[in-house]
C-alpha positions as CSV (number, residue, x, y, z in Angstrom):
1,X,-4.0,-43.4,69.1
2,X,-3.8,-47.5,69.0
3,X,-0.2,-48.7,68.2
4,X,1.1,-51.9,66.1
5,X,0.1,-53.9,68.7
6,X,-3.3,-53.1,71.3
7,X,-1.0,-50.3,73.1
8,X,-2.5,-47.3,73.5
9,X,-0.2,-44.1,74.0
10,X,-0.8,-40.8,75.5
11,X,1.4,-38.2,75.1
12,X,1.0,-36.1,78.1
13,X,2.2,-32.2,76.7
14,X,3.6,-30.8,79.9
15,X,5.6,-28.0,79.1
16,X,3.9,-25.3,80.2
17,X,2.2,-27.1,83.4
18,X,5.8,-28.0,84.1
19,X,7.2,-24.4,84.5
20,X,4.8,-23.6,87.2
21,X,4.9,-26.8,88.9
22,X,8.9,-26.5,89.4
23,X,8.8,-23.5,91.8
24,X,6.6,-26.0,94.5
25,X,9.3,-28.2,95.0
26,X,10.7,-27.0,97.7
27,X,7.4,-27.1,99.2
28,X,6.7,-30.9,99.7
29,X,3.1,-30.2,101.2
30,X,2.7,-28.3,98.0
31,X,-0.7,-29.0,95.8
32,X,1.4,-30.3,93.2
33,X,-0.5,-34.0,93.7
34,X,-3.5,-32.7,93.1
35,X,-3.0,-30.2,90.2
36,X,-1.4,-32.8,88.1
37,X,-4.1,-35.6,88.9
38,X,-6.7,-33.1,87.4
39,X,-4.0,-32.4,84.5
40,X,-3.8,-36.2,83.7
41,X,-7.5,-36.9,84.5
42,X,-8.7,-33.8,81.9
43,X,-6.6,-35.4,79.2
44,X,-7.4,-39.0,79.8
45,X,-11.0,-38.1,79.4
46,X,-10.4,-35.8,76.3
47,X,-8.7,-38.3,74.3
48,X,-11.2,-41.4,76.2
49,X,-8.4,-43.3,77.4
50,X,-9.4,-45.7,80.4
51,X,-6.3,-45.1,82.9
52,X,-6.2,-49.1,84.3
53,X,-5.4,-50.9,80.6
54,X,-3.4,-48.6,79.3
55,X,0.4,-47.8,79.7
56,X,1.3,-44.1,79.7
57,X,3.9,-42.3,78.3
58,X,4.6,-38.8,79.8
59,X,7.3,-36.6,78.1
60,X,9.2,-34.1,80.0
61,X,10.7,-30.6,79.2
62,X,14.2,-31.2,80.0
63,X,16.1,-28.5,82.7
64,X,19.4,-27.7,81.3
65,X,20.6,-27.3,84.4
66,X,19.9,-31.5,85.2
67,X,23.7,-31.7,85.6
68,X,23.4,-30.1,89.2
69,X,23.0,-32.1,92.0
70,X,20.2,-29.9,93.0
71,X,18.3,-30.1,89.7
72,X,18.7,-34.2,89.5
73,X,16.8,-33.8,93.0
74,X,14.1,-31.4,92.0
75,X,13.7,-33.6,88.8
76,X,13.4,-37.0,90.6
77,X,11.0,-35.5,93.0
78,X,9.1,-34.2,90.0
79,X,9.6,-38.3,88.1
80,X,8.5,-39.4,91.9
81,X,5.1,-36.8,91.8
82,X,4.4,-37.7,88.5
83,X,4.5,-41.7,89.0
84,X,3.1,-41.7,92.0
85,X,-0.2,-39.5,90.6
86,X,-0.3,-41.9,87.8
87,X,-0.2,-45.2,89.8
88,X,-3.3,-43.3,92.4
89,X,-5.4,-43.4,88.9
90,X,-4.6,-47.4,88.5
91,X,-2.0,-46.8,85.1
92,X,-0.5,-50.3,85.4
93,X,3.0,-48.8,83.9
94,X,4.5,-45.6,83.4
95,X,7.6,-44.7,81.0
96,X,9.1,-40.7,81.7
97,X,10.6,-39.5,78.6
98,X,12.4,-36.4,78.2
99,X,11.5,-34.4,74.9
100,X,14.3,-33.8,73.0
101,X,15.0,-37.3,73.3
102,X,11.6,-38.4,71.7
103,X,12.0,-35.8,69.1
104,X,15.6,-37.7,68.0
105,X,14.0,-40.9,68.3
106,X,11.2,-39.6,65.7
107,X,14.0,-38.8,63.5
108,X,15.3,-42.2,63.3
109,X,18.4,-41.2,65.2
110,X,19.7,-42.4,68.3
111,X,22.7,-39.4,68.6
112,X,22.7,-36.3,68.3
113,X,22.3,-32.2,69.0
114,X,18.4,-31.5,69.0
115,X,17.5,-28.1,69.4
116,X,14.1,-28.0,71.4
117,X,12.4,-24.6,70.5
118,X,10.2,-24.9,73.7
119,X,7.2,-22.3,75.2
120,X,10.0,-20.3,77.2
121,X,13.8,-21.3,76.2
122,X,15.3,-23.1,73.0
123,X,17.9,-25.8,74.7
124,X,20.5,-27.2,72.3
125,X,20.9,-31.1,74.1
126,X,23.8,-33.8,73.3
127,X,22.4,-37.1,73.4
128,X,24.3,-40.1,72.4
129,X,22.7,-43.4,72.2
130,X,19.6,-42.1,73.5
131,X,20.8,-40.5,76.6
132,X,21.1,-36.9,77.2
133,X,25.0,-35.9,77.7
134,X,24.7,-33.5,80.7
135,X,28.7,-34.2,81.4
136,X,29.0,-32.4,78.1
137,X,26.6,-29.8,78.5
138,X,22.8,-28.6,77.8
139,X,23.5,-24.7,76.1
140,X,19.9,-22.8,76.6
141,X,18.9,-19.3,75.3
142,X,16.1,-17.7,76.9
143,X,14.2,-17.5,73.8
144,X,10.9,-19.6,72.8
145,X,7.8,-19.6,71.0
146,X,6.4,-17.4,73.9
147,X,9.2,-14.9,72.9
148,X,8.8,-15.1,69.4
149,X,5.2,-14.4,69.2
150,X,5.1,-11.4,71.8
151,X,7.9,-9.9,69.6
152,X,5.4,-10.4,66.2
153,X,2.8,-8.6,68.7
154,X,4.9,-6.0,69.8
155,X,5.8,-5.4,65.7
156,X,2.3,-5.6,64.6
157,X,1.8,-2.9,67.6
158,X,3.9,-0.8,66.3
159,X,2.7,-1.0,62.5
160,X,-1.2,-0.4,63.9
161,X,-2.2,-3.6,62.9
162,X,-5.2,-4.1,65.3
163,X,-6.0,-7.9,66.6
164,X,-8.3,-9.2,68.8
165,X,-6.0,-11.5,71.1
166,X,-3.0,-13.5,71.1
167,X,-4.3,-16.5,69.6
168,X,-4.6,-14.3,66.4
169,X,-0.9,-13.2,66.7
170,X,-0.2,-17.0,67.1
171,X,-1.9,-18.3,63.8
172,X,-0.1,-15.7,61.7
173,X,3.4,-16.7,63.1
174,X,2.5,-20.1,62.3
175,X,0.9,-19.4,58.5
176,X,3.0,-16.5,57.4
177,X,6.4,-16.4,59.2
178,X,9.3,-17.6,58.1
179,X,13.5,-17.6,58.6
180,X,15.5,-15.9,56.1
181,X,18.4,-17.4,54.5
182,X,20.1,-14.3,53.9
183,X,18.3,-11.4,56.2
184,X,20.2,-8.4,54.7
185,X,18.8,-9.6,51.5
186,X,15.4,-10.4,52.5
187,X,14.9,-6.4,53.7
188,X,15.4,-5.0,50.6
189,X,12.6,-7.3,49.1
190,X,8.9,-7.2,49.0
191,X,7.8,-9.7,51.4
192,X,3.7,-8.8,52.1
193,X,1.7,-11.8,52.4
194,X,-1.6,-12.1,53.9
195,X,-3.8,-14.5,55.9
196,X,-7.5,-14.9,56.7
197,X,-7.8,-15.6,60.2
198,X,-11.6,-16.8,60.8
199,X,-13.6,-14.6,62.8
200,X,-11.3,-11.5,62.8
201,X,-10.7,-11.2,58.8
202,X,-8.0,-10.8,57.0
203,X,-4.3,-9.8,58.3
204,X,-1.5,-8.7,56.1
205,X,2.4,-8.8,57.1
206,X,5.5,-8.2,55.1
207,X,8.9,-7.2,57.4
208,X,7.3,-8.6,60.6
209,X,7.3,-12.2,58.5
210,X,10.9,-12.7,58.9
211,X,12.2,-10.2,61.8
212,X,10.2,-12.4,64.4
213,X,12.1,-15.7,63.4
214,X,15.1,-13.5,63.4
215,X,15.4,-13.1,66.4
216,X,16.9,-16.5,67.4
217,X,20.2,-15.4,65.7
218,X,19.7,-11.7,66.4
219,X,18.4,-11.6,69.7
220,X,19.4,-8.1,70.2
221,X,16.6,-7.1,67.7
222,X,14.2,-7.9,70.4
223,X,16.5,-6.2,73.0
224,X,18.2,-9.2,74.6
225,X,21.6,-9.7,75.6
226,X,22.1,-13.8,74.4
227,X,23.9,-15.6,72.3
228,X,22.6,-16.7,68.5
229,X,21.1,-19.8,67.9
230,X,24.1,-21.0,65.6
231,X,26.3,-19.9,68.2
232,X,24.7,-22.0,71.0
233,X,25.1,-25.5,68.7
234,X,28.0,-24.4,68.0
235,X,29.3,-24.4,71.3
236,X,27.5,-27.6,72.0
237,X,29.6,-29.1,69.2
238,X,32.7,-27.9,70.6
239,X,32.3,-29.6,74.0
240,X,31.2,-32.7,72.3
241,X,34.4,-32.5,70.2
242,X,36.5,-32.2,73.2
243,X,34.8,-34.6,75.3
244,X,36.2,-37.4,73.2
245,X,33.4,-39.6,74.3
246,X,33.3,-41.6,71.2
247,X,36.0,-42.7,68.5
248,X,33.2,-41.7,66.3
249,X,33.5,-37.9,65.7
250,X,30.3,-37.6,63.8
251,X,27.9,-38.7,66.1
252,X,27.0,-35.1,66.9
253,X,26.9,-34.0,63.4
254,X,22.9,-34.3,62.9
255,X,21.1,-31.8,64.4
256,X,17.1,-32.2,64.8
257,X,15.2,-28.9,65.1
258,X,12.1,-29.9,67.6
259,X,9.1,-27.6,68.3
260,X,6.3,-25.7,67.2
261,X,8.4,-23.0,66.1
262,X,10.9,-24.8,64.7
263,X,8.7,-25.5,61.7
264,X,9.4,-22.5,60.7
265,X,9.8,-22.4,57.1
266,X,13.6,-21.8,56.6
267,X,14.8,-22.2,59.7
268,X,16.9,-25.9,59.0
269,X,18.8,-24.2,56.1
270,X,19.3,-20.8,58.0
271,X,21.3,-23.0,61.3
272,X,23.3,-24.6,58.8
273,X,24.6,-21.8,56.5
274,X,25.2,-20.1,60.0
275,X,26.8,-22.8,61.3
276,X,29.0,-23.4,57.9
277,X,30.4,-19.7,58.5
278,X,30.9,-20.2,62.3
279,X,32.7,-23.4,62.5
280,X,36.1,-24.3,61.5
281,X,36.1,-26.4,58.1
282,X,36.9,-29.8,59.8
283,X,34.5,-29.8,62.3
284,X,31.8,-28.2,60.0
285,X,32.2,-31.0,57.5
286,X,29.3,-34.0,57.4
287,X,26.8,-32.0,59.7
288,X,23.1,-31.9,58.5
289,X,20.4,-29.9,60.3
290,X,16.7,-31.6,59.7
291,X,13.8,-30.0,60.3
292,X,10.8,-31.9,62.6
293,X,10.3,-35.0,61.2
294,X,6.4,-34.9,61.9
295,X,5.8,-31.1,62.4
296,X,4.9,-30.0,65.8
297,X,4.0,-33.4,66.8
298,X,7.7,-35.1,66.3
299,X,7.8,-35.8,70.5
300,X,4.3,-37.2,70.2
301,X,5.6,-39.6,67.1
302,X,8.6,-40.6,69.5
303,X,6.5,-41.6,72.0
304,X,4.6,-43.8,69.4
305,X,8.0,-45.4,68.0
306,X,8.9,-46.0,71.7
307,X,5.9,-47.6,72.7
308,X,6.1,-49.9,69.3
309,X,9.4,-51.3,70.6
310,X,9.7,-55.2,71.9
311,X,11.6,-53.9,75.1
312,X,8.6,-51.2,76.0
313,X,7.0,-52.7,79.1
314,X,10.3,-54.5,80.3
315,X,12.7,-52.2,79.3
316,X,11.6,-48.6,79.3
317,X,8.1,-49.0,82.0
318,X,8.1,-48.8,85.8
319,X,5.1,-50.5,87.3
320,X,3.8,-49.5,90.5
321,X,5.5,-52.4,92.1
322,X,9.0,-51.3,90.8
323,X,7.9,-47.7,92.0
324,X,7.6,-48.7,95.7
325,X,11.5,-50.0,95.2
326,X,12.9,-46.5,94.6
């Protein structure tokens, strides 16, 4: 993908790598090195990107618990890995990005809640003038597209809807699920929709469209003891509230939904009807919850805006030189 200008940008998707990476960091002879050269080096030569002209941007999932002092050091030996492996394959500059803070730049917003629908967690982050707010606090549930579509397999399961793998399971949560606005409603309707997925036919749904997106506000459908989505931002906005970090008491009142999943139809106008009921009036009042701006590939359309900006290689880069400082 060329830029404005000759910059070319790769978005590095490292979400799921990342989660098995993170348990080798105690281990500093780990393979970690390794593994993520032949990550970088597989995608490099996907998208034909020569490595030495090119500036890289890497987005990272973002570790709610970055406040710690023990998860700033795991992350900055993970930044440290990840530079270093970069600058080994001659990329004269690096920028590390975390997600959610992409996903609000894509928005055209530079404060905010987004709520990151990741592969294994949804994390509700603070971020005010493009930086995350960890003093404020990053609220997680364990609850993420990995979740939601095991829970659509489990339902098809149960309803002896046969399917050849997971991949099917995944294109149906994707073409005919959903978020109801009102879900005590939406069980007394008829929902059944169907879907042709190629090589295995054609699937039909109807209660499993909605229950599966149902359960980020009901988690105990799928048997899990955590707190709703709305209740998570919610809470979020209450420590923003009390934190008093700006005179500006609106600067947390957009909320970006970010994520495959999160383009779920309905899920932007479910949050905010939930939140409406959960908030008190004056805090409630002015917020808006947007759903992606560009789909599933908001982060990726950060990255871009990022990389587009006058201050990119001075401002936002480190170079290999600037590396050896840290």
């Amino acid at each position: 993908m060329v830029g404005v200008r000759w910059l070319r940008v790769l978005q590095v998707w490292v979400e799921q790598v990342f989660l098995s990476i993170w348990e080798e960091f105690g281990n500093i002879e780990s393979p970690m090195p390794s593994r993520l050269r032949h990550f970088f080096s597989t995608i490099c030569h996907r998208m034909q990107v020569k490595t030495s002209t090119q500036p890289i941007v890497v987005s990272i999932p973002l570790c709610h618990s970055d406040g710690t002092q023990s998860a700033k050091n795991s992350r900055r030996r993970l930044e440290e890995v990840i530079h270093s492996t970069l600058f080994d394959m001659n990329v004269p500059a690096v920028c590390a990005v975390n997600q959610a803070t992409l996903a609000l730049f894509a928005a055209r917003r530079t404060s905010g809640i987004v709520v990151n629908v990741g592969f294994n967690q949804t994390s509700v982050v603070p971020i005010l003038h493009g930086k995350v707010m960890h003093e404020v606090g990053v609220e997680v549930i364990g609850i993420g597209a990995l979740k939601l579509t095991g829970f659509l397999r489990d339902q098809m399961q149960q309803n002896n809807i046969n399917f050849n793998s997971i991949y099917t399971v995944r294109a149906l949560k994707e073409n005919l699920c959903y978020v109801a606005f009102d879900y005590e409603v939406e069980l007394s309707r008829d929902t059944r929709a169907s879907f042709v997925v190629p090589s295995e036919g054609q699937f039909t749904l109807s209660k499993e469209r909605y229950q599966t997106g149902e359960i980020l506000f009901q988690p105990r459908i799928a048997g899990m003891q955590a707190m709703g989505l709305h209740q998570a931002v919610a809470l979020c906005m209450d420590h923003c509230h009390d934190a008093e970090l700006t005179c500006d008491d609106n600067w947390y009142k957009t909320v970006v939904l970010a994520g495959g999943s999160a383009c779920l139809p309905g899920l932007a106008e479910r949050l905010q009807k939930e939140l409406s009921g959960f908030l008190p009036t004056s805090m409630f009042r002015g917020i808006r919850v947007l759903p992606p701006s560009h789909g599933a590939d908001s982060v990726w359309f950060g990255a871009k805006l990022v990389s587009n900006l006058s201050t990119f290689q001075t401002s936002w880069c480190v170079t290999k030189r600037q590396f050896k400082r840290w």
